[in-house]
N, C-alpha and C positions, 0 to 999 in steps of 0.2 A: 401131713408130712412137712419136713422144717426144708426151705428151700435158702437158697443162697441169701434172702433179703430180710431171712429172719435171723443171721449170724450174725451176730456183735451188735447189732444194731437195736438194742432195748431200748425202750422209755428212761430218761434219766433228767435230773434236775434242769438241764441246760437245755433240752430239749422238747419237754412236755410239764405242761405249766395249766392249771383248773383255768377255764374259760369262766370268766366272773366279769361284768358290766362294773363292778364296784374298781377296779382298775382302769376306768376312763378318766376319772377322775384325777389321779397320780398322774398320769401324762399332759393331760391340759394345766395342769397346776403347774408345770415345770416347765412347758412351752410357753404359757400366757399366765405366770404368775398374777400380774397388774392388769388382766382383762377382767371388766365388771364379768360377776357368775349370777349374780341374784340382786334384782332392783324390788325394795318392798316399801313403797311408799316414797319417803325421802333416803330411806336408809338403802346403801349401795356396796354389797360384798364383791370381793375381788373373789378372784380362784386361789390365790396365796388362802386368805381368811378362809373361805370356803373347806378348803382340804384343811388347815389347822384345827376349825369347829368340828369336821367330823373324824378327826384323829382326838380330838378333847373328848367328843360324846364316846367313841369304843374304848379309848383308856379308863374313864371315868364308869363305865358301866362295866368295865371287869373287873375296875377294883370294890365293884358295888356286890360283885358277886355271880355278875351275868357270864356264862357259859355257851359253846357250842349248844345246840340243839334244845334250847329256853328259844320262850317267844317272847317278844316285844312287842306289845302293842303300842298303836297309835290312833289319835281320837282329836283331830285338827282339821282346821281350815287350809285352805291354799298358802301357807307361812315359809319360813324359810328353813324352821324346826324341823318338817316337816321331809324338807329336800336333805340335809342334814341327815335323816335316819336311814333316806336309802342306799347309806353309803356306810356311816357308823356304826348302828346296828348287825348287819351281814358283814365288816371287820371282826365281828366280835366270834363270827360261829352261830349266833342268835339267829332267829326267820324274825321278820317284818311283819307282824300284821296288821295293815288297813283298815281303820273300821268305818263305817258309812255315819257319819254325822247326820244323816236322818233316820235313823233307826232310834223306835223305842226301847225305855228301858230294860222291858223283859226280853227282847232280841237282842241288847247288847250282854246282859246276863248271860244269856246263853253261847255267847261266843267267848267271853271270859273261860267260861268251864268248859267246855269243848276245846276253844285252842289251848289248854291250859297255861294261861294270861299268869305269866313270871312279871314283868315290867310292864307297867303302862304310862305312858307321856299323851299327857292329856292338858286342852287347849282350854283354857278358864270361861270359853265361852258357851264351854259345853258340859259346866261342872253341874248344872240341875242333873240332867239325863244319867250322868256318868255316875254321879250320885247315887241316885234310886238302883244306878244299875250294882253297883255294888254291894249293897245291901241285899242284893236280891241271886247275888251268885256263892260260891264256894271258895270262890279264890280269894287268895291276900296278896294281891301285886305289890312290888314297891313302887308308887306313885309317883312322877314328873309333873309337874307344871309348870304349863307352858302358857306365861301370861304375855303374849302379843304386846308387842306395843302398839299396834292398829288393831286389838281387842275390844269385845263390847261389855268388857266386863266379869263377872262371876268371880266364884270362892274359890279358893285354892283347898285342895284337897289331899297333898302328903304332902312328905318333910322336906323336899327341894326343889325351888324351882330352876328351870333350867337352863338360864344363863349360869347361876352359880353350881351346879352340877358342870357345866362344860369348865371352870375355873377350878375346878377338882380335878380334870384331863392334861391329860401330857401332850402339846401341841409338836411334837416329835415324836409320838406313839410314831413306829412302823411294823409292828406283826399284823399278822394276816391271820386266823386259823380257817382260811379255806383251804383245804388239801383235798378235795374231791370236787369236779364242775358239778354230780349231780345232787350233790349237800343243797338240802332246802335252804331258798333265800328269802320266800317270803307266803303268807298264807291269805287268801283271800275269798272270803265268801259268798256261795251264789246266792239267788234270791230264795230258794228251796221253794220247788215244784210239787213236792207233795209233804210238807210238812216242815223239817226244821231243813236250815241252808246247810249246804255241802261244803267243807273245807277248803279250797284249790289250793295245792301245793305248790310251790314252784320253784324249779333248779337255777342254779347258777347258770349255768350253763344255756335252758332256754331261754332265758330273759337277757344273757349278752344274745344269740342270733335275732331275737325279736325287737330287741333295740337297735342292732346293724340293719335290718328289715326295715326299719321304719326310715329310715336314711335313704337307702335303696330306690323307696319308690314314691318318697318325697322328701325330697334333697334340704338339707338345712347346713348351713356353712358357716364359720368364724366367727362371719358380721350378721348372721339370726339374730332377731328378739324373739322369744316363744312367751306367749301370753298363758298364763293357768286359768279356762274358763272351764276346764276340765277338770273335774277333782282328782284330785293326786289318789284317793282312794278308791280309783274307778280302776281295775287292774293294776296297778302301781302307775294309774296318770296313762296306761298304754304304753309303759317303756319307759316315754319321755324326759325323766328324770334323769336318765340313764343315756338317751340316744342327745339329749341336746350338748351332756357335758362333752359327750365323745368328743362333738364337733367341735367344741370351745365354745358355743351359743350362751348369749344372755338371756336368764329364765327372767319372768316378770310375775311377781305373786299375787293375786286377787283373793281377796277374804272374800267378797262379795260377787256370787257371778248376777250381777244387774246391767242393765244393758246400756245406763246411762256412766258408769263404773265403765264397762266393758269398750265404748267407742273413746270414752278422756284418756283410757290405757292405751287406747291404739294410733290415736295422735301424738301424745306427749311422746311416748318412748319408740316411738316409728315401728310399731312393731311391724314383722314379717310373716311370721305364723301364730296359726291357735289352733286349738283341737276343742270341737263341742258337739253333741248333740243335736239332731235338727230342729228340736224347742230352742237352742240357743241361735241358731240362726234364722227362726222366725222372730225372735224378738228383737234379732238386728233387721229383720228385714223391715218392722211396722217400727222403728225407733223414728224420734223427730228428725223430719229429712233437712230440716235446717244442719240439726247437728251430724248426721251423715255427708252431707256437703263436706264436712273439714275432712270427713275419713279418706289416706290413701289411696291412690286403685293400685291393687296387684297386690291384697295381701291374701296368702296363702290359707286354704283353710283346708283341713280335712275334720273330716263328720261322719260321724259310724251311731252305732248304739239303737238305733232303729231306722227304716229304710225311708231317706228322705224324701218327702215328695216332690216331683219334679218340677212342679212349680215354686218351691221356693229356691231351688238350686238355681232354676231360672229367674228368678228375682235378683237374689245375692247375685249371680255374675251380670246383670245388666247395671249392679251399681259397684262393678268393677274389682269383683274379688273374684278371686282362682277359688272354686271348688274341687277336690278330690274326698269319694267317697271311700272310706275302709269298712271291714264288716270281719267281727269275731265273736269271740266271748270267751267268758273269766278263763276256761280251760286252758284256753291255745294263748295266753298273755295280749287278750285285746283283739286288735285288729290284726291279720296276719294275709286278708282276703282285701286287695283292689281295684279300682274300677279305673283299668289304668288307661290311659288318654292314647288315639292314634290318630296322628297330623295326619291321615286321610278323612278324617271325621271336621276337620276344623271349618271345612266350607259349608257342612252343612248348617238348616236352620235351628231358633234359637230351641224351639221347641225340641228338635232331635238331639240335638246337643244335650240338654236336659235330661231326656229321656236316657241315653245311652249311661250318661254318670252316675243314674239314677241305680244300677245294674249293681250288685254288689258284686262281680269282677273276679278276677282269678287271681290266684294263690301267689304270697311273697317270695322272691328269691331264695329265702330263708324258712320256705317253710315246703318239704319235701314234697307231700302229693294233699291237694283238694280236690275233692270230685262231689259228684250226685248219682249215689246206686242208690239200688233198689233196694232196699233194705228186707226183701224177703229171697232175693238171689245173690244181693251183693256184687250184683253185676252195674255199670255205667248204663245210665240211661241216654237215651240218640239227642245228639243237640237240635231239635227241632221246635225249641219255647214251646212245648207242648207237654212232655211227660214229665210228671211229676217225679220226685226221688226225695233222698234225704241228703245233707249237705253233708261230708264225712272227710276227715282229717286225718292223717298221720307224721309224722317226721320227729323231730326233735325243739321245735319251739311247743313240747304239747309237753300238760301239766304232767309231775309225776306220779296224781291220781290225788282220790280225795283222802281228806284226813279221818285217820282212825273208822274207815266205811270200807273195807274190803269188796264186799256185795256191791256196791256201787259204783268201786272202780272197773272190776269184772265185768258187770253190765256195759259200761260207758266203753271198753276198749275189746267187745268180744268182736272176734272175726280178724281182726287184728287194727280195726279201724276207731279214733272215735265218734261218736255218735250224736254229732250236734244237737238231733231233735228238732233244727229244721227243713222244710220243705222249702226245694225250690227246682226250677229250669235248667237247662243248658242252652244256650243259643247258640246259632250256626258257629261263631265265630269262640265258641269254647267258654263265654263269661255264663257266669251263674246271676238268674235272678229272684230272689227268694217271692214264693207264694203263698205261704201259709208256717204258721209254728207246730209242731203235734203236740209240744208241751205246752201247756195253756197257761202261759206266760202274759201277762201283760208288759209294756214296754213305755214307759210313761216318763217325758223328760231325759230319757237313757237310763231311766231305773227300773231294774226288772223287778216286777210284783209280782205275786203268786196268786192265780185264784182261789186254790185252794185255803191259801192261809186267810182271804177276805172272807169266804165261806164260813170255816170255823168261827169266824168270829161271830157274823151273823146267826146262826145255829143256836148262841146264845141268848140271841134278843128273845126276851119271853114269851112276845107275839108271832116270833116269824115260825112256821112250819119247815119249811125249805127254802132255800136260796141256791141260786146259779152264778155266776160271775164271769162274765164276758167282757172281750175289750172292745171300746167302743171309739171307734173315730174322733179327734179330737183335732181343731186346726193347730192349736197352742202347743199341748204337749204331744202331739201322736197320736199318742191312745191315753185313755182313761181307763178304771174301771165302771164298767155298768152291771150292775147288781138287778136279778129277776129273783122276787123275793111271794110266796102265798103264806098269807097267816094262818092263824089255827083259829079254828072253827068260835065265831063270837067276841075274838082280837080285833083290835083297832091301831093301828101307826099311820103316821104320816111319812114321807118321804124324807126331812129335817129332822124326824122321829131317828131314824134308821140312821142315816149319813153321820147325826150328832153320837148316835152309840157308839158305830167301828170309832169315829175319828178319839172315843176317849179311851179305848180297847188295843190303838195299834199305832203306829205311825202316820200320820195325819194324810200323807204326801200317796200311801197306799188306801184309804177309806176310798168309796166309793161315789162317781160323784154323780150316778144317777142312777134311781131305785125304779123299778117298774113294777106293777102289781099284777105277775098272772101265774096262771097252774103252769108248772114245767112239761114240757113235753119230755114223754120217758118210753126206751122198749120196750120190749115184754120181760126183758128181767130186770127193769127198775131202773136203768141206768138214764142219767139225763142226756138229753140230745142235745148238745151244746151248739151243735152245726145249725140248728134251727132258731136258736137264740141269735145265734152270728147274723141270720140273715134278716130277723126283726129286730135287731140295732139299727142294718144300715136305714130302715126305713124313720126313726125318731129322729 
């Protein structure tokens, strides 16, 4: 029934407008024309230039023929291209697709043809891979190259490179063709758990609240630097593309995440924040403490991607950086979930300190309800660090589901929740702390691996009978993969036998990097008992 506040009062131009993050951009460029936006190397873009280059890239790509609802891919390092696309591209109506510059060729093949790959801007350093991958898919993109000027190199592979494609562009473009917040903005790939990776979709719409989110509950303001140790293809960078412009923040480009790179970046350009991994902050942790002496104290970190150990968060803050711990995945655009700080905690010791950040925390401002049910009642399990649950999502920074997998998105959102697939706690005080994955994920450097897909490969070795694939504790990166592999009857392999097949079979960075020789333990209908491998890893 129509009551008094639904009279005259409709949606109209002036008063409802598509929530889109690609509109941060347009306001700091007009507030802080002359604030640096993007420092890459020596080279130092303003926000005026900034918004000209991605008003050049969406004029010049719709006179190339780019359309709403086409995909653009992109296949770069940490450049400045790269920041450019999450703005230009989604002007255009186009979705964004990210692709993981360590993925082999046959896995980039396969997302060309799955996302069906209309545009691809591609970084010259990555024209082997890109190459083979082409050859090996169904698509005919129109080709970009993008040859860095802090490039290492490689062939150019279509007909424009992409300075002179933005010299094609109208640096006065103003259309938009976003006219719906929940119009795909951009597509992003999981690691795929049983086979081929899942598309993740994503709206306008959630990726402006999850870029406001990341503001929220770690603050970045005008006078930010944000370092990129984070690849920009790791959920769209977690936002940050998006949350640092809002602010007017200077981003800082890293081709290289190396650690001796990583600490000259955080002297020269004073940075304030970075976002990594906790292999990335192991490898600040063990860097030469000569050259740590010159680093800041009080720069700001946050680190998600797999659950950091407590002693290296205890490390890093004894040599005087802020850690904040976030925790999501590709679905919910990143981190959504934090380990947020309570100045009742600040007197305690260094070790509790540690431990409490260590907690992956509770849900963003921006992100409606997280919890831990039971996933066979779907009821909240008691905050007593004791019962286990599944970690489970809803609101509106959550993907619009996967691409072209009906069946999959149904699965992931039945009940009306989604369905992270991992395990973990509730503690007295409401934070969640994950205890186990059900999907048997490996999490190595922040890149999710599939056992499955290391299995298949192994399957193929002419020697092996059966293979299992477990993660296996690793200081470096996390976890590894550790492969339990029995040959067939009168076969011979060595360990370097095996490790050297996956690594010419797959992405080198997913092979396996330790082989063990025994019968698999299995139940009575065949299935391997993975829980029993988990627990003779910890002992190697």
């Amino acid at each position: 029934m129509n009551n008094i506040y639904d009279q005259g009062l409709e949606k109209v131009a002036a008063n409802s407008q598509p929530l889109t993050p690609i509109n941060f951009l347009n306001r700091t460029a007009d507030v802080h024309p002359e604030r640096v936006a993007i420092i890459h190397g020596k080279q130092k873009i303003t926000y005026r230039e900034y918004r000209n280059n991605v008003r050049r890239l969406a004029s010049a790509l719709m006179q190339r023929g780019v359309k709403p609802g086409n995909t653009v891919a992109i296949m770069a390092a940490n450049i400045p291209a790269f920041l450019d696309a999450h703005y230009g591209v989604p002007l255009t109506g186009a979705v964004l697709h990210s692709i993981n510059i360590r993925l082999d060729a046959e896995s980039i093949a396969f997302l060309f043809d799955h996302g069906e790959c209309d545009v691809l801007l591609t970084d010259t350093a990555f024209s082997s891979v890109v190459k083979k991958a082409l050859t090996l898919c169904s698509r005919q993109p129109l080709i970009i190259d993008i040859d860095d000027v802090m490039s290492e190199g490689g062939e150019r592979l279509g007909c424009v490179e992409y300075q002179d494609l933005l010299v094609e562009g109208n640096e006065n473009f103003t259309g938009s063709l976003i006219d719906d917040e929940w119009q795909a903005l951009a597509l992003n790939y999981t690691s795929g758990t049983t086979g081929n990776p899942k598309g993740v979709v994503y709206s306008h719409r959630g990726a402006y609240l999850n870029s406001l989110g990341n503001n929220m509950i770690w603050p970045l303001g005008n006078n930010s630097v944000y370092l990129w140790t984070l690849p920009m293809f790791h959920c769209n960078g977690w936002c940050f593309p998006w949350t640092v412009v809002a602010v007017g923040g200077t981003q800082v480009c890293l081709r290289q995440v190396e650690v001796s790179a990583i600490i000259e970046s955080l002297i020269e350009h004073k940075v304030s924040h970075f976002c990594g991994a906790p292999i990335v902050l192991n490898m600040i942790l063990n860097a030469d403490q000569a050259l740590l002496a010159k680093v800041p104290r009080g720069i700001n970190i946050m680190t998600a991607g797999a659950p950091p150990p407590p002693s290296v968060i205890k490390g890093m803050e004894a040599m005087g950086f802020d850690i904040t711990q976030g925790y999501g995945l590709t679905e919910v655009y990143g981190p959504c979930v934090v380990s947020e700080w309570k100045d009742e905690w600040n007197d305690k010791s260094d070790d509790e300190r540690a431990a409490l950040k260590a907690r992956q925390g509770v849900r963003y401002p921006t992100q409606e309800e997280v919890d831990v049910l039971d996933p066979d009642t779907m009821q909240p399990v008691p905050c007593n660090a004791e019962t286990v649950g599944e970690i489970m999502f809803r609101g509106n920074s959550m993907m619009k589901g996967y691409l072209k997998n009906e069946k999959a998105t149904n699965e992931a959102f039945k009940h009306g929740w989604f369905h992270s697939g991992d395990l973990a706690v509730k503690h007295p005080d409401g934070y969640i702390e994950i205890r186990d994955r059900s999907k048997d994920i490996i999490i190595s450097g922040g890149e999710n691996i599939s056992s499955v897909e290391i299995e298949s490969i192994l399957y193929q070795h002419p020697d092996i009978l059966e293979a299992a694939v477990v993660a296996k504790s690793d200081e470096k990166w996390g976890e590894t993969p550790c492969a339990f592999v029995s040959l067939k009857r009168g076969r011979s392999a060595t360990e370097q036998d095996i490790i050297s097949f996956c690594r010419e079979h797959m992405a080198t960075f997913k092979a396996p990097k330790k082989i063990v020789f025994s019968d698999l333990p299995k139940t009575s209908t065949g299935k391997v008992q993975k829980f029993i491998l988990r627990e003779k890893v910890k002992s190697l």
